[in-house]
C-alpha positions in Angstrom: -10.2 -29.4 -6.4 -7.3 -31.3 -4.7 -7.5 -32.4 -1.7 -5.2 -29.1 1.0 -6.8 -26.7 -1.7 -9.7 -24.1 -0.5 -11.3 -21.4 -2.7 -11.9 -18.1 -1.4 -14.6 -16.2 -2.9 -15.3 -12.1 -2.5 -14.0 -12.0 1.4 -11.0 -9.3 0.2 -11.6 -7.8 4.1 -11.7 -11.1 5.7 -8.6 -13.2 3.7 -7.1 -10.1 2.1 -6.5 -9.2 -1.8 -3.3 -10.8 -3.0 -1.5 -7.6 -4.7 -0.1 -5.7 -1.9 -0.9 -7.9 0.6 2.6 -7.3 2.4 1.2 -3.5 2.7 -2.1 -3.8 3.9 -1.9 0.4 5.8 -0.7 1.6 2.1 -3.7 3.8 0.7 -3.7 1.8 -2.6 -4.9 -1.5 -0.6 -7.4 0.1 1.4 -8.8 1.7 -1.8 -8.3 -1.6 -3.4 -10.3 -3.6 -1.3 -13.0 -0.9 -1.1 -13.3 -0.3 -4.7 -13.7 -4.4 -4.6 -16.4 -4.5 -2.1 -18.0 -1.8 -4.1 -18.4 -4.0 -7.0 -20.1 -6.4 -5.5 -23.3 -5.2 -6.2 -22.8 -5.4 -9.9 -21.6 -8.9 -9.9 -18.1 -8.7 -9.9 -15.9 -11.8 -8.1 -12.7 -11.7 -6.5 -11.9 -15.5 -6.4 -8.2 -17.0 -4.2 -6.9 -20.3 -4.1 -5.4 -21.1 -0.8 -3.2 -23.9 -0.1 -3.2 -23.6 4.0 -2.2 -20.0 4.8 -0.8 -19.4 1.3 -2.1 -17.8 -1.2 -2.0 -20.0 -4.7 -3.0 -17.3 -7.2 -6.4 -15.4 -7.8 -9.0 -14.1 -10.4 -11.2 -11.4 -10.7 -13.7 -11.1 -13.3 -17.0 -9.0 -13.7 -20.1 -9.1 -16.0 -19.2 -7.4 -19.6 -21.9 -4.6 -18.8 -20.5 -3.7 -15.2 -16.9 -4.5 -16.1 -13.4 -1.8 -15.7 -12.5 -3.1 -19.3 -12.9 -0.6 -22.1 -14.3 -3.7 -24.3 -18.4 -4.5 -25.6 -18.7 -7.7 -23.8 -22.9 -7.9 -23.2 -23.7 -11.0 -21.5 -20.0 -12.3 -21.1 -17.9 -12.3 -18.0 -15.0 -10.4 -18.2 -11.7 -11.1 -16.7 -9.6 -8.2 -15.3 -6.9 -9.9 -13.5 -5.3 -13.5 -13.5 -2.1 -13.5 -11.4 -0.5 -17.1 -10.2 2.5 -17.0 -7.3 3.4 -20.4 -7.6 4.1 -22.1 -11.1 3.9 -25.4 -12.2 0.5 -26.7 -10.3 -1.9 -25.4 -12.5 -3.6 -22.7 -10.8 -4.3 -20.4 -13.1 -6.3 -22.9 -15.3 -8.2 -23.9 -12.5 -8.6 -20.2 -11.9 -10.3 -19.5 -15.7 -12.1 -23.0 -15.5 -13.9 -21.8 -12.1 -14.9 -18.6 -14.0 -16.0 -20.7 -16.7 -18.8 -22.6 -14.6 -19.9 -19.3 -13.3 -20.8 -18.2 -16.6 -22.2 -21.3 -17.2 -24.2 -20.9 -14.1 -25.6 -17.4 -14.5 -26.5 -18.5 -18.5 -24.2 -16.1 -19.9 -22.4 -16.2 -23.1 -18.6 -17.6 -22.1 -16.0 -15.0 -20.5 -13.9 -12.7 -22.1 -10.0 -11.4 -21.7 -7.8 -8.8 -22.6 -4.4 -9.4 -23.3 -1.0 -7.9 -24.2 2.6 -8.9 -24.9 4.0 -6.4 -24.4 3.5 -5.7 -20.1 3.1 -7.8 -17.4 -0.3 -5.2 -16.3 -2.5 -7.6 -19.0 -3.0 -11.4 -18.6 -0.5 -13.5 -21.0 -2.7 -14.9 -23.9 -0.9 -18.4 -23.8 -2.9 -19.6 -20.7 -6.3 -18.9 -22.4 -5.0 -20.1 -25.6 -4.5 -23.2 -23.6 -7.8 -23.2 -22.3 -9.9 -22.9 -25.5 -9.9 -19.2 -26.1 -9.7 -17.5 -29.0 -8.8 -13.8 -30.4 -11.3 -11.9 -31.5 -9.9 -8.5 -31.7 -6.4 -7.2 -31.9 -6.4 -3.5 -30.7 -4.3 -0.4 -29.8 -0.9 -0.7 -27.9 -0.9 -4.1 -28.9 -3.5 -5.2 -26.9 -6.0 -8.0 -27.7 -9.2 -9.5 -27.1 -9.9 -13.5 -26.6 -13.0 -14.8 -25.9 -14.5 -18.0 -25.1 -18.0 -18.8 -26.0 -19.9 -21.4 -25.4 -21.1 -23.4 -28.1 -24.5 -23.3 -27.6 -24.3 -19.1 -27.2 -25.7 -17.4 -29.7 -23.6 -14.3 -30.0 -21.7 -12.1 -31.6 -17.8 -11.8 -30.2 -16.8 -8.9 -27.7 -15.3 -6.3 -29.5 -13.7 -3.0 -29.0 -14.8 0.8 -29.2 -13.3 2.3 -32.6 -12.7 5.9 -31.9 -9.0 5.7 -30.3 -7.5 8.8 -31.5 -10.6 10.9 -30.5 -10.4 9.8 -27.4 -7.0 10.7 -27.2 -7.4 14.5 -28.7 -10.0 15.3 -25.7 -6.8 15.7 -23.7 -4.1 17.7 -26.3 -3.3 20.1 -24.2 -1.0 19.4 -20.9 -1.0 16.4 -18.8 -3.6 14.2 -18.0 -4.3 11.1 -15.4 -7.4 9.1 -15.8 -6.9 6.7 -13.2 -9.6 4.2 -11.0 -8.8 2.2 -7.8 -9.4 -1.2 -9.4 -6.0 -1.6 -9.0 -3.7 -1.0 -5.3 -0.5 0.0 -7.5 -2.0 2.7 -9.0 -1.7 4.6 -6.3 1.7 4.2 -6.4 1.8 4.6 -10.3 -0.2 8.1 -9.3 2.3 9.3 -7.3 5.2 8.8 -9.1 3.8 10.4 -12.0 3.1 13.6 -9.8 6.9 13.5 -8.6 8.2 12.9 -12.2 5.4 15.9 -13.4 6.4 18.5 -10.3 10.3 17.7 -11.5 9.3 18.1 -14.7 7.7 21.9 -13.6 4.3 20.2 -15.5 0.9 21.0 -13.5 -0.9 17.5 -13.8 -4.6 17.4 -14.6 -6.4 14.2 -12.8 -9.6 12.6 -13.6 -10.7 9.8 -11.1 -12.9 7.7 -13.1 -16.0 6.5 -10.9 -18.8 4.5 -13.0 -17.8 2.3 -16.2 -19.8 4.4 -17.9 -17.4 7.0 -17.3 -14.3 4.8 -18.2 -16.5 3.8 -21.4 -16.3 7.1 -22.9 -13.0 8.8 -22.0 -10.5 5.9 -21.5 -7.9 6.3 -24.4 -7.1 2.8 -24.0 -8.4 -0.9 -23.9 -7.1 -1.6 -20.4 -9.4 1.7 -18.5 -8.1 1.8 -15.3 -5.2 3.8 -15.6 -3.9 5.6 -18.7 -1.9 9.1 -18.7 -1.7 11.3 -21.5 0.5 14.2 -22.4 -0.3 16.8 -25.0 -2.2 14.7 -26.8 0.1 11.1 -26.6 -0.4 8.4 -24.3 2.6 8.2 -22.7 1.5 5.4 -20.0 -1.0 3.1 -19.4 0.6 1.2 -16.1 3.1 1.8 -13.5 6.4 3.1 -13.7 9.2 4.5 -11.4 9.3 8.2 -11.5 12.4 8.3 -13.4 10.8 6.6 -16.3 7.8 8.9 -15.8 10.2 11.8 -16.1 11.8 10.7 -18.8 8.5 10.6 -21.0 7.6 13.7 -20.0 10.8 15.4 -20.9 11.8 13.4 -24.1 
């Protein structure tokens, strides 16, 4: 690490989360850094880089058996969030590396991602890419799965669960919001939706997922934390303004 740098590991109360940090009274970070502290227990780690008072970027990761990832990851680490305010110092592969040695550490198989194009709510595959993963799944709503496993790990790859649509056709009737507190926006994302759904005249049904195991067998989606479906159709899977909410509900 270079010399002015400081890691800050699971002290969320103490240094603060980075997301929302600017709002630290808004429900959705006091939820956020409970949910955090929560996970503690079953090995999750919420990891800053600090350069003085600023905060560099973060990661937070959890073991595949305990993780708020709809993905099979036994005996990988998995990484929920990567998210680097400063570019061009190389934060966010020192970021994955420092995950990387904590696999190493705790003797587990490499570490794990999911990925998609197509929103800025998923980590960007190039910086994994870059960093010697590889995909090893591609899945609905163009999300994907890298992995990186460690040579001498003998295992098979993550993968996905398989039964999508029935996931989705447990909720074909009215509106739906299976939502967690993993993340402090979705508070935000929760309560636009009920605006767009009470404008919409729509009576919104709301599921707040509690265990993985939970998330494991009713998320419609890869990403697990937040999905919202409508007769049927996901509609959403991260936040929007209430407008756009609206919109989906009434197109």
């Amino acid at each position: 690490m270079e010399p002015g740098l400081e890691i800050i590991r699971n002290q969320v109360r103490e240094s603060g989360c980075y997301c929302m940090r600017s709002m630290k009274k808004h429900p959705g970070y006091e939820n956020k850094v409970n949910w955090t502290e929560s996970q503690f227990d079953h090995g999750l780690s919420y990891v800053q880089i600090k350069q003085g008072k600023k905060v560099l970027g973060f990661i937070e990761y959890a073991p595949g058996e305990s993780s708020w990832r709809a993905v099979h990851a036994d005996g990988y680490l998995v990484i929920h969030c990567l998210w680097v305010g400063v570019p061009g110092m190389g934060t966010g592969s020192r970021l994955i590396q420092l995950c990387l040695e904590e696999a190493r550490e705790r003797g587990m198989k490499g570490v794990a991602v999911l990925t998609n194009p197509d929103t800025g709510w998923a980590p960007s595959k190039d910086i994994f890419v870059k960093n010697g993963f590889s995909q090893v799944e591609h899945g609905p709503y163009s999300f994907e799965l890298y992995a990186y496993t460690f040579p001498d790990a003998s295992a098979s790859a993550p993968y996905f669960p398989t039964d999508w649509d029935a996931r989705l056709q447990r909720f074909s009737q009215g509106l739906t919001i299976l939502r967690t507190d993993q993340c402090p926006y979705l508070e935000v994302a929760t309560d636009n939706l009920l605006e767009a759904a009470k404008a919409a005249h729509i009576e919104p049904h709301i599921i707040h997922i509690e265990s993985r195991a939970q998330m494991m067998a009713l998320s419609p989606t890869p990403y697990g934390v937040f999905n919202v479906v409508y007769n049927g159709e996901l509609i959403a899977y991260h936040r929007m303004t209430a407008r756009a909410f609206y919109k989906k509900l009434t197109s």
